[in-house]
C-alpha positions as CSV (number, residue, x, y, z in Angstrom):
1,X,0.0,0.0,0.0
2,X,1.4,3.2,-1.4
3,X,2.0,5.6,1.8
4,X,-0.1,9.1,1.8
5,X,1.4,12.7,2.2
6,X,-0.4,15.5,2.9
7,X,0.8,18.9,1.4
8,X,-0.2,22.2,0.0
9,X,-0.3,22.9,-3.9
10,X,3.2,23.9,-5.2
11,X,1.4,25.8,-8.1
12,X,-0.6,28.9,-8.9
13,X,-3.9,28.2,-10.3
14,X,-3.9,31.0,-13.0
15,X,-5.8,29.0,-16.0
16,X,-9.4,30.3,-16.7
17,X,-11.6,28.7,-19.0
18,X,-10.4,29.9,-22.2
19,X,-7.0,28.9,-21.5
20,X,-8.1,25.7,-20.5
21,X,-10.2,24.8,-23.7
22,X,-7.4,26.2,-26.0
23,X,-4.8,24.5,-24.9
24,X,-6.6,20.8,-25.5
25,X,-8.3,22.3,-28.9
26,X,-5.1,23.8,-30.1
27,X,-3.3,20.3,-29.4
28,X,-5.7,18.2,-30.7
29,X,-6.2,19.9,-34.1
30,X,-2.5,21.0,-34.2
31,X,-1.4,20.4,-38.1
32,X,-2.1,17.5,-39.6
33,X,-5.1,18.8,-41.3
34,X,-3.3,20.4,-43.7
35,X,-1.2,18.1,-44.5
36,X,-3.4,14.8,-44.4
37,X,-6.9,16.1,-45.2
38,X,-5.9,15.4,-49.0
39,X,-4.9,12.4,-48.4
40,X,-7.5,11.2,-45.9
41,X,-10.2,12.0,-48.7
42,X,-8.3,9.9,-50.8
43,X,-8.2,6.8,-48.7
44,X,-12.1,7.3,-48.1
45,X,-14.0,9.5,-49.9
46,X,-15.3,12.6,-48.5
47,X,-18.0,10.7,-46.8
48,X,-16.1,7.9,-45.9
49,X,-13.1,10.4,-44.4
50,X,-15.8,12.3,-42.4
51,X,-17.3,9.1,-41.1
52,X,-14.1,8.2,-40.1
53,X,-13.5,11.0,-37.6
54,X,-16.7,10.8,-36.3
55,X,-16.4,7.5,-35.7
56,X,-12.7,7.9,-33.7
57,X,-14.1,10.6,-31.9
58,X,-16.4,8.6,-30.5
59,X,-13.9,6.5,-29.3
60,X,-12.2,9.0,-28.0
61,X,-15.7,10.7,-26.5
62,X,-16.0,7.7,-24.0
63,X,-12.4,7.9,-22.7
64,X,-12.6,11.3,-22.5
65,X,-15.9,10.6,-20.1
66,X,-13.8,8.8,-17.7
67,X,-11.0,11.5,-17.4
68,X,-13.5,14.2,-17.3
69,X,-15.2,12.3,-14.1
70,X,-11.8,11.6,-12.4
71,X,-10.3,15.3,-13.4
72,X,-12.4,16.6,-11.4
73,X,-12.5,13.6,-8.5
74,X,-8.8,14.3,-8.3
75,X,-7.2,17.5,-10.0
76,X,-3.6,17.3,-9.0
77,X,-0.7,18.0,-11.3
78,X,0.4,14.7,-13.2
79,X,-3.2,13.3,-14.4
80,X,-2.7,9.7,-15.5
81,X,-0.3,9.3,-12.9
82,X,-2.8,10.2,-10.2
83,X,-6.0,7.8,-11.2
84,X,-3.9,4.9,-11.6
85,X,-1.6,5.5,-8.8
86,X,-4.7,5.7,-6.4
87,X,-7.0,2.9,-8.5
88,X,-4.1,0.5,-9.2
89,X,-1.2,1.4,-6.8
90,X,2.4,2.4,-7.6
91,X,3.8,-0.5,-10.6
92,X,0.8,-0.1,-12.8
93,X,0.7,3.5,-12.2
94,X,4.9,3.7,-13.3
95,X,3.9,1.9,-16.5
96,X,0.9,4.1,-17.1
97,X,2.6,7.4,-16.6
98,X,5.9,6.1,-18.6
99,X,3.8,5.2,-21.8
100,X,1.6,9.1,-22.0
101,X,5.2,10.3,-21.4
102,X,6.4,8.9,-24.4
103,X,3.6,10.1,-26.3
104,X,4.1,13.1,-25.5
105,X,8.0,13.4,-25.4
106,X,7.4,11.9,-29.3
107,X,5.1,14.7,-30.4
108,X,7.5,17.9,-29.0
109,X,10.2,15.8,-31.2
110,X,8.6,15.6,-33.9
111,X,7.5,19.4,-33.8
112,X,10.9,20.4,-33.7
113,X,11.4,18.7,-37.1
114,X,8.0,19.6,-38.7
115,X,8.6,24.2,-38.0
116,X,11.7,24.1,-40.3
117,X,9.8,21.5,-42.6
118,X,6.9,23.7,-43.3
119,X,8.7,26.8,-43.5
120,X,10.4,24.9,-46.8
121,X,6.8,25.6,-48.7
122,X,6.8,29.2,-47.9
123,X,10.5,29.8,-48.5
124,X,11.9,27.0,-51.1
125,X,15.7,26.9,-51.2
126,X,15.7,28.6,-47.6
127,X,17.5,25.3,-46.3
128,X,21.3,26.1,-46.6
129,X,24.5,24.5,-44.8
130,X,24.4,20.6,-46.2
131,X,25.9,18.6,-43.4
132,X,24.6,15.4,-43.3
133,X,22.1,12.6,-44.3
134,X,19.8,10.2,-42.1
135,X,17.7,7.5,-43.9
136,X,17.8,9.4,-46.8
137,X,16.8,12.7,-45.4
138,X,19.4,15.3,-45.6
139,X,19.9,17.6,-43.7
140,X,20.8,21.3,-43.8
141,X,22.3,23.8,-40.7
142,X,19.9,26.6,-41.7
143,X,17.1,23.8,-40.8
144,X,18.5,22.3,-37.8
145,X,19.2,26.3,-36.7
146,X,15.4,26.5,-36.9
147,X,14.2,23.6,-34.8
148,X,16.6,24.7,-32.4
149,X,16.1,28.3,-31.5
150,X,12.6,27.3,-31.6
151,X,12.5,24.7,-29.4
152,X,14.8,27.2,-27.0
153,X,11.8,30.0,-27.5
154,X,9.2,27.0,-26.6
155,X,11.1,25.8,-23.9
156,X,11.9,29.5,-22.4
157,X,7.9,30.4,-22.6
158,X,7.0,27.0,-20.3
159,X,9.5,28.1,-17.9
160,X,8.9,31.5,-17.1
161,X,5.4,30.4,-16.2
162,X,2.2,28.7,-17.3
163,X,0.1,31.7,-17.9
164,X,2.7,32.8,-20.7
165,X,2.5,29.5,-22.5
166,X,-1.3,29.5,-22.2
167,X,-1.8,32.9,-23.6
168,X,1.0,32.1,-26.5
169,X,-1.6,29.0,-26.4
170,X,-4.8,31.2,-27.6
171,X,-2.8,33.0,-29.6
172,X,-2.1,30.4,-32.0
173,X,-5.7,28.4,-31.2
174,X,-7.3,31.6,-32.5
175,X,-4.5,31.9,-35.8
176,X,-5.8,28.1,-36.9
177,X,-9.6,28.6,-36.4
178,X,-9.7,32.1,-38.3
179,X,-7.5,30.3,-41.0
180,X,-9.3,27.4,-41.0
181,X,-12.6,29.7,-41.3
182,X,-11.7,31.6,-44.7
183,X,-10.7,27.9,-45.9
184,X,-14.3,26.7,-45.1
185,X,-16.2,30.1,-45.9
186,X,-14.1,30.4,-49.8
187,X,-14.9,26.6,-50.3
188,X,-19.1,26.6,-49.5
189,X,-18.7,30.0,-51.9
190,X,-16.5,28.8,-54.4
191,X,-16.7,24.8,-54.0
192,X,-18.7,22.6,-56.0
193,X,-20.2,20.1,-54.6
194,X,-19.7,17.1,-57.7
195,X,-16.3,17.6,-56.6
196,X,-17.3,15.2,-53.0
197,X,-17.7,12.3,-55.5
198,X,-17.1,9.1,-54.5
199,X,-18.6,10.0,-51.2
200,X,-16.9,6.6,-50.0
201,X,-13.9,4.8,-51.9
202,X,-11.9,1.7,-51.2
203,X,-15.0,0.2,-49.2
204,X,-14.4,-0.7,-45.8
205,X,-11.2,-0.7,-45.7
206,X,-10.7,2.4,-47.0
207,X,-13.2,3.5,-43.9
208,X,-10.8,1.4,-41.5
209,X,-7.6,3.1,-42.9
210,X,-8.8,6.6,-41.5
211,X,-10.5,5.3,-38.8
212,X,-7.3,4.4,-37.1
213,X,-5.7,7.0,-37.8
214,X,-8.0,9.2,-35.8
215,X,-7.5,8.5,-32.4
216,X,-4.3,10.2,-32.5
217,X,-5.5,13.0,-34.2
218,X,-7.2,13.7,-31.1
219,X,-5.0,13.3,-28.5
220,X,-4.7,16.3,-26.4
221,X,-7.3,16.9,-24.3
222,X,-5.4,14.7,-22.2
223,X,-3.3,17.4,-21.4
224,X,-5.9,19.3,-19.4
225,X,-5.8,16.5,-16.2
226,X,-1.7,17.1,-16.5
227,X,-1.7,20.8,-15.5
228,X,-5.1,20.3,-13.3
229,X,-3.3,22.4,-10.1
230,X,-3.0,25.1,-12.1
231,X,-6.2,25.6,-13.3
232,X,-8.9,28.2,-11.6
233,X,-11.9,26.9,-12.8
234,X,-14.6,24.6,-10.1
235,X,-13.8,21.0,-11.2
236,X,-17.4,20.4,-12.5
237,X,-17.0,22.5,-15.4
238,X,-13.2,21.1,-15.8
239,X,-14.6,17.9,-17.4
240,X,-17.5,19.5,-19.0
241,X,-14.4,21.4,-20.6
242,X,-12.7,18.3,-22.0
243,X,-15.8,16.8,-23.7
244,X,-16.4,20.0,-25.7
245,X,-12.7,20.2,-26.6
246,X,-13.2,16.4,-28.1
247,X,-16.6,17.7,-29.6
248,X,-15.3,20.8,-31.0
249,X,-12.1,18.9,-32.9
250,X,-14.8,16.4,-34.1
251,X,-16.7,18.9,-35.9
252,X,-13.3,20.8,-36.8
253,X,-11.9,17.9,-38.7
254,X,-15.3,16.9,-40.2
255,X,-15.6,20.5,-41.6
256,X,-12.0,20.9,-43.3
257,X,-12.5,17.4,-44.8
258,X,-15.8,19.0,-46.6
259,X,-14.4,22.0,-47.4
260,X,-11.0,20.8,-49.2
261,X,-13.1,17.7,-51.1
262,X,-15.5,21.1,-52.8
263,X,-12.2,22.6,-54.0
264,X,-10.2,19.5,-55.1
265,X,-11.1,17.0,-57.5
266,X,-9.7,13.4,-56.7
267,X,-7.6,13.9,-60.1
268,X,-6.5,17.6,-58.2
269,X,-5.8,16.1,-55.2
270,X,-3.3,12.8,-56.8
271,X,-1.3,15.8,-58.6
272,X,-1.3,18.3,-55.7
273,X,1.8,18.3,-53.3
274,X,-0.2,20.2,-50.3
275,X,-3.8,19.9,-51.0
276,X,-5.1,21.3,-48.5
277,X,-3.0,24.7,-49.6
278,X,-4.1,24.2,-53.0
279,X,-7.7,24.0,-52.0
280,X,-7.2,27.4,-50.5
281,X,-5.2,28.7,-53.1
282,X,-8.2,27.3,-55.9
283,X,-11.2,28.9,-53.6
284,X,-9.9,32.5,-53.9
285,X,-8.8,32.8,-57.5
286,X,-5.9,30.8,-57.6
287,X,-3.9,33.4,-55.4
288,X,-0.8,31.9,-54.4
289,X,-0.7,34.4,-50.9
290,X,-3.8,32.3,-49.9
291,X,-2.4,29.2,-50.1
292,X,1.0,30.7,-47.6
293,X,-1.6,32.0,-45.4
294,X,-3.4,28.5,-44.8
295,X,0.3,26.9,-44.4
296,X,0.6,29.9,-41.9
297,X,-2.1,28.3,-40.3
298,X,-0.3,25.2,-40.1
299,X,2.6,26.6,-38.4
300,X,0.5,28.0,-35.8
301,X,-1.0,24.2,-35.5
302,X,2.3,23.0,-35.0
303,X,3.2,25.7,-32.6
304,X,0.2,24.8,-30.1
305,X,0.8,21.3,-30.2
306,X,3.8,21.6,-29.1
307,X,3.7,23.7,-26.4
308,X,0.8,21.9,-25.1
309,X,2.7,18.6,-25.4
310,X,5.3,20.3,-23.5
311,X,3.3,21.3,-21.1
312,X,1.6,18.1,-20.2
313,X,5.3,15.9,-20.6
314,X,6.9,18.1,-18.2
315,X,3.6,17.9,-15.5
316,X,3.8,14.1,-16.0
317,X,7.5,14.0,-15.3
318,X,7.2,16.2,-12.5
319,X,4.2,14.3,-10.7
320,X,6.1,10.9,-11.2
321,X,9.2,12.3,-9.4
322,X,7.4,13.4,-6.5
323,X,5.9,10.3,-6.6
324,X,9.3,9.3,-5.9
325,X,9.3,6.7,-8.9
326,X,12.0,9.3,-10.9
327,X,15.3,10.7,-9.3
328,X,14.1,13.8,-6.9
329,X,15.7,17.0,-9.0
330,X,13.0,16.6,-11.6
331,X,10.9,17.5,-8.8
332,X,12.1,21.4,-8.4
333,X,9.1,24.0,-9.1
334,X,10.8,27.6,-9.8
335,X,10.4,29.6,-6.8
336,X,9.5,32.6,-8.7
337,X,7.6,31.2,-12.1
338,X,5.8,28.2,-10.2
339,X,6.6,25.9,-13.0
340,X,8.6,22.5,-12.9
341,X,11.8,24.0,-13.9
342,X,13.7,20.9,-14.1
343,X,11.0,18.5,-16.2
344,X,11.3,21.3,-18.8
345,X,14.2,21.9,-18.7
346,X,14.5,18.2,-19.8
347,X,12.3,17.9,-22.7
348,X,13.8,21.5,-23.7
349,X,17.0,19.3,-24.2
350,X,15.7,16.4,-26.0
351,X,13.5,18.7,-28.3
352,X,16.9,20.4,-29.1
353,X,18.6,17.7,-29.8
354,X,15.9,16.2,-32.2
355,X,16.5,18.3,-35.2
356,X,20.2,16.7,-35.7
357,X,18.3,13.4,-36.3
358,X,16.2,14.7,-39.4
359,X,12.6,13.8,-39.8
360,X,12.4,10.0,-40.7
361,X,13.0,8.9,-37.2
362,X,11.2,11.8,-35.7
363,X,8.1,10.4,-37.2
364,X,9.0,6.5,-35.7
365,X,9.4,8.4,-32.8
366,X,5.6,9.9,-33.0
367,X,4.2,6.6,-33.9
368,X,5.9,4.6,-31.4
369,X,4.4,7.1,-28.9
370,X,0.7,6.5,-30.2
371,X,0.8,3.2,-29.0
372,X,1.9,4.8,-25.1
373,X,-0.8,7.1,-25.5
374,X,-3.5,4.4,-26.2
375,X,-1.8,2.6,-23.5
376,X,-2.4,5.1,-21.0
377,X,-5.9,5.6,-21.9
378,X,-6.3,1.6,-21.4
379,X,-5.6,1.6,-17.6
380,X,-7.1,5.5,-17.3
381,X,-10.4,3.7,-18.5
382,X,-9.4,1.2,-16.0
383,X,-8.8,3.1,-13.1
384,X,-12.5,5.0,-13.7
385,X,-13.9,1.5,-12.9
386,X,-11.7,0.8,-10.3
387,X,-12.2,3.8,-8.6
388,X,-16.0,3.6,-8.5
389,X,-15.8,0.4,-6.6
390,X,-12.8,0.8,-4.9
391,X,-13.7,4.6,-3.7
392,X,-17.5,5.2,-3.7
393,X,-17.2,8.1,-1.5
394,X,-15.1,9.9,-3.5
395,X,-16.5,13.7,-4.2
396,X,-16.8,13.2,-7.8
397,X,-18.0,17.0,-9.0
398,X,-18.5,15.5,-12.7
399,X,-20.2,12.3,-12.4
400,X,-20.9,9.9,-15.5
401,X,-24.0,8.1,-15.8
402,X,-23.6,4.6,-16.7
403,X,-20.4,4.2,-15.6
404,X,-20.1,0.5,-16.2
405,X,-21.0,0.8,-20.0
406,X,-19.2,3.9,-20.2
407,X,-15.8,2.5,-19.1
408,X,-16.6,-0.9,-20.3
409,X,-16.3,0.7,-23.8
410,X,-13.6,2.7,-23.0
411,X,-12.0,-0.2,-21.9
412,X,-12.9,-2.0,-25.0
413,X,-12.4,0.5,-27.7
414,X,-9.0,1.4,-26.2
415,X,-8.3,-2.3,-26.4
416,X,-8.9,-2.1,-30.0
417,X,-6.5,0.8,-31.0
418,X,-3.6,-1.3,-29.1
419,X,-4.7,-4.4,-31.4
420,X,-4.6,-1.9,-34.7
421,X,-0.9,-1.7,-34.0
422,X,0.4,-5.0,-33.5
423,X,2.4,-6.8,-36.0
424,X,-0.1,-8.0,-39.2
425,X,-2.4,-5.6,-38.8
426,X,-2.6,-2.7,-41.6
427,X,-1.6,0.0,-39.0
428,X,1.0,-2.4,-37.4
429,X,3.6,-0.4,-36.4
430,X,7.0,-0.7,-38.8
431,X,10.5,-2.1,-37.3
432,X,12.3,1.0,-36.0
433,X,9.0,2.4,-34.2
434,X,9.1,-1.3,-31.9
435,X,13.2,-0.7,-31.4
436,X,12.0,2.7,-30.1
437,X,9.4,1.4,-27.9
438,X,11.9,-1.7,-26.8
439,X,14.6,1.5,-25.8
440,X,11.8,3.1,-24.1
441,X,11.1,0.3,-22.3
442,X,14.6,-0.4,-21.4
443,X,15.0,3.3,-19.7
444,X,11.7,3.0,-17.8
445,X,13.0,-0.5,-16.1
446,X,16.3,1.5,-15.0
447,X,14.7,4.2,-13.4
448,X,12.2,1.8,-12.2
449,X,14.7,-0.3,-10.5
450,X,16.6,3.0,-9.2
451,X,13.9,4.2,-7.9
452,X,12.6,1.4,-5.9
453,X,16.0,1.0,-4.7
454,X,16.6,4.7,-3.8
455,X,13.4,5.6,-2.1
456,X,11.2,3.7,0.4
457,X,8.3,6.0,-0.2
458,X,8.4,4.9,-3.8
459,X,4.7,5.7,-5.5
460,X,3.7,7.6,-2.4
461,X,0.2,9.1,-2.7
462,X,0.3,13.1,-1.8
463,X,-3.5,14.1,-0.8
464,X,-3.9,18.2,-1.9
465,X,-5.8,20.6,-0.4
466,X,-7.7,21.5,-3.3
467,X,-11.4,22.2,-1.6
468,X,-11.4,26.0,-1.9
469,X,-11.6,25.7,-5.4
470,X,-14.2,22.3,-5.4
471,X,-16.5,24.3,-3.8
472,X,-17.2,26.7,-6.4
């Protein structure tokens, strides 16, 4: 039995509702669209691609349910950490936590790789300073330059404080929604609806091929449970928060896949290098500005996922630190910015460093890391039905109806996405992505073992005084 500490909140709770909802929107819809819509359409049809997300985010909708309930049973910093440290004590809770922090860790990697990438389509020949080449990627100084500075500027935001990195948060939420507005406004004026033909192509398994792709297009709400100290909103409305984040990306993805599939033929869209750019470009005129505007868009996607990724990877290192399950330093907070100084410090580092490995094994990195994230949902949806038997009493501000169905299907449809990425399935997951997750693995079984060794309160439970805010 894990032993329980009782201790005031290290952080300031400075996150309204707005900064809340921005920071889970702005993850989840980050951007892919406007690289993949194209070829989501293509896999599908416009139909089938739209079915597709709506199908996922169902998925999604029914884990969400069960972090929404226990966000607001148990809002301390650290998120997955918390439910399964308290439903399924402190080994299951290490794996749990080790898996989201992979996902996450894989996403601010890869962002560092996709700024300089994108920045190629507004500014060809930008990329100067040939130094070497990785799995057939080369790679330029002028482009590791780029990821670098960046990830310092990212890195330097999350440390001086969360309220900077949430506002730089709606900054960038609002850049992609008023982008992706004029896509969708020029396309229901200019589009033409014979364009949506085939509404559904490659039958099922077109369907399937989208379908699995989808979960992961949505990850980010998650996020929300990771900062959870530091928000001032009552808990109630904390998971009411996270459901319309989920609904909102939903409708967001559903919307861009309609808008792109008026502009773009399926001939357009086989010949088209960005075709969600060229969609923009073909609904106003053929302008060529409109189509770097929409990719400005995309920067600003990139931007917000990964400063919200950041944010939640360096919460979920923090939490399982004080947990005592990593060594202790990566528990300092910043005694002036109220941030955990250390933890970002960390990722700052490895998002530095992941430039110099160009993007091929960037992208095995964010792949490997779906399958941590789908893990972690697994025993979050878990720990919901734990919890419910195990801690009846528990003040649960959001309460879910049907909690046995509801987490049965979380359960269930989590289950599934783990299954989609096993070896022989379409979506298996390639060669290098398993090495990745094997090294992963590896590292968490050393500080595992460390930490078991080092320190006897390992996977301690700390009970926060939170109640002045649960009673609003």
């Amino acid at each position: 039995m894990s032993s329980i500490k009782k201790q005031k909140s290290k952080f300031d709770r400075v996150l309204g509702k707005k900064d809340v909802f921005s920071i889970a929107f702005g993850a989840m819809i980050g951007w892919s669209w406007v690289v993949m819509a194209g070829q989501w359409i293509l896999k599908a049809g416009t139909a089938g691609a739209m079915l597709a997300f709506v199908l996922g985010g169902i998925m999604i909708m029914f884990v969400g349910l069960t972090y929404a309930e226990l966000t607001s049973a148990l809002p301390q910093c650290g998120g997955e950490q918390i439910f399964s440290l308290r439903a399924l004590g402190p080994n299951w809770s290490f794996l749990c936590t080790w898996a989201i922090i992979l996902g996450y860790v894989g996403v601010v990697a890869f962002e560092a790789c996709a700024l300089p990438t994108v920045l190629e389509y507004i500014a060809p020949g930008i990329m100067k300073g040939y130094m070497y080449t990785v799995e057939g990627f080369d790679i330029y100084a002028v482009w590791v330059a780029i990821g670098v500075v960046s990830s310092i500027i990212i890195t330097i935001v999350n440390y001086v404080g969360v309220k900077p990195a949430a506002y730089m948060q709606g900054v960038f939420t609002f850049i992609i929604v008023s982008i992706g507005v004029v896509l969708i406004g020029g396309s229901a004026v200019s589009g033409d609806v014979s364009h949506t033909k085939p509404l559904f192509d490659n039958g099922f398994g077109g369907l399937l091929s989208v379908a699995v792709m989808t979960p992961f297009m949505f990850v980010g709400f998650d996020v929300i449970p990771q900062a959870a100290e530091e928000i001032a909103v009552p808990f109630k409305q904390i998971g009411k928060i996270i459901l319309i984040s989920i609904g909102s990306a939903i409708a967001w993805y559903a919307l861009i896949i309609f808008a792109v599939s008026l502009m773009m033929t399926k001939s357009d869209m086989q010949t088209s290098v960005l075709i969600t750019a060229d969609a923009m470009k073909k609904a106003y005129g053929g302008r060529a500005i409109m189509a770097d505007i929409l990719i400005i868009g995309g920067m600003a996607g990139i931007l917000s996922s990964w400063n919200s990724f950041f944010m939640g990877g360096s919460r979920a290192i923090y939490a399982l630190a004080e947990a005592k399950c990593l060594p202790a330093f990566l528990t300092k907070i910043h005694p002036k910015y109220k941030t955990p100084s250390n933890a970002i410090l960390l990722i700052g580092a490895i998002s530095c460093i992941a430039p110099f490995f160009g993007r091929a094994m960037m992208e095995w990195l964010t792949n490997a890391g779906g399958i941590g994230a789908v893990t972690a949902y697994l025993m979050v949806s878990i720990s919901f039905l734990v919890l419910r038997k195990k801690e009846p009493g528990l003040a649960r501000p959001y309460k879910v109806k049907n909690h046995r169905f509801i987490g049965g299907m979380a359960i269930l449809l989590s289950s599934f996405m783990l299954i989609l990425y096993m070896p022989g399935m379409p979506s298996g997951l390639s060669y290098p992505e398993w090495m990745i997750i094997g090294l992963w693995t590896l590292l968490g079984v050393v500080f595992y073992a460390y930490a078991k060794r080092r320190f006897p309160e390992f996977g301690r439970i700390l009970d926060i005084d939170l109640q002045e805010i649960n009673n609003q």
